[in-house]
KEBA-421853 format. One line per field, with one value per residue (C-alpha): x, y, z; residue in one letter. Coordinates in pm, whole numbers. Each point is the difference from the previous one (the first is absolute). Example, Ala and Ser with C-alpha at 12.3 -4.5 7.8 and 13.67 -1.06 7.14 Angstrom:
2
x: (1230:137)
y: (-450:344)
z: (780:-66)
guvex: (A:S)
***
This chain:
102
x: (-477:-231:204:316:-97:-109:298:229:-154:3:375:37:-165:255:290:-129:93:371:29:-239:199:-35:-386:-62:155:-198:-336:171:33:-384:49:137:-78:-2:287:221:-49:112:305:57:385:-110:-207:108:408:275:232:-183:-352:-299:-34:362:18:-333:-98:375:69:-334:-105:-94:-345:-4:231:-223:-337:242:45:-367:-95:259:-106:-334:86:229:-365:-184:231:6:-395:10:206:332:348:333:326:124:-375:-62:351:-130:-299:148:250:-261:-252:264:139:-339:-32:351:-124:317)
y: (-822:141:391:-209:-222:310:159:-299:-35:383:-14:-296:210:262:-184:-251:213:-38:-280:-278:-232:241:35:-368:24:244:-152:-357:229:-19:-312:115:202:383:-87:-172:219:249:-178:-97:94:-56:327:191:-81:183:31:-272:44:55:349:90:-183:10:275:98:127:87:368:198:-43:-375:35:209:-230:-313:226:99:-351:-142:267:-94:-391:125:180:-270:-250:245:-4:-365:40:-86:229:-41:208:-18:63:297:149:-65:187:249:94:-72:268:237:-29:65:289:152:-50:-223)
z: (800:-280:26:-8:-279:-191:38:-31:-341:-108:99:-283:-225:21:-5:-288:-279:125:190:-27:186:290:-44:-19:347:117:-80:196:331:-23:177:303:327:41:214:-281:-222:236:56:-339:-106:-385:102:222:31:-92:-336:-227:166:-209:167:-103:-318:-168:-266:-8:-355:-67:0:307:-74:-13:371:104:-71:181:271:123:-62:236:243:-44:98:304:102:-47:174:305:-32:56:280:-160:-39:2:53:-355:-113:150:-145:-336:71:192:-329:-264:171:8:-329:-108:234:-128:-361:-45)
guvex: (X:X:X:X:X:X:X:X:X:X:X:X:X:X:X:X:X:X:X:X:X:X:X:X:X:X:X:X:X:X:X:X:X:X:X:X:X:X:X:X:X:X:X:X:X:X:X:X:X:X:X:X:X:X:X:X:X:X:X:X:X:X:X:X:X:X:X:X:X:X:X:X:X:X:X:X:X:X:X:X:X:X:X:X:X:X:X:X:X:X:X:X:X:X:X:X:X:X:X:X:X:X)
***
């Protein structure tokens, strides 16, 4: 849980600046399993979701830095042996955003 911890709490730190409501939440999930977090909707769920919501309005650079961090929790989940369908799609378009440049 140490990898998911770290990047649980590098996640807050990205989307603190904006939305500390948001990061305070993050650094709760600590609490729970690989497997929660996986599932978590807060996370990883559609329009309203952390992943869809969070750094929206800042500059590409600040999306960009919420982005690889997220991926970096979705690797470390799947490390620990957790993943989800809605998980991996926020990988999966984060990775190639950053690919594409977008």
């Amino acid at each position: 849980m140490n990898d998911v911890g770290e990047a649980l709490e590098a996640l807050a730190e990205a989307v603190a600046p904006c939305d500390q409501k948001s990061a305070s939440r993050l650094r709760q999930l600590r609490k729970r399993t690989p497997r929660q977090i996986a599932d978590d909707l807060f996370l990883w769920g559609g329009e309203g979701s952390l992943m869809d919501q969070s750094a929206s309005g800042q500059g590409r650079e600040t999306q960009r830095v919420f982005e690889n961090r997220a991926i970096a929790l979705g690797r470390a989940l799947q490390e620990a042996g957790a993943t989800s369908a809605r998980m991996e799609k926020w990988i999966a378009a984060f990775e190639t955003w950053a690919k594409d440049g977008v």
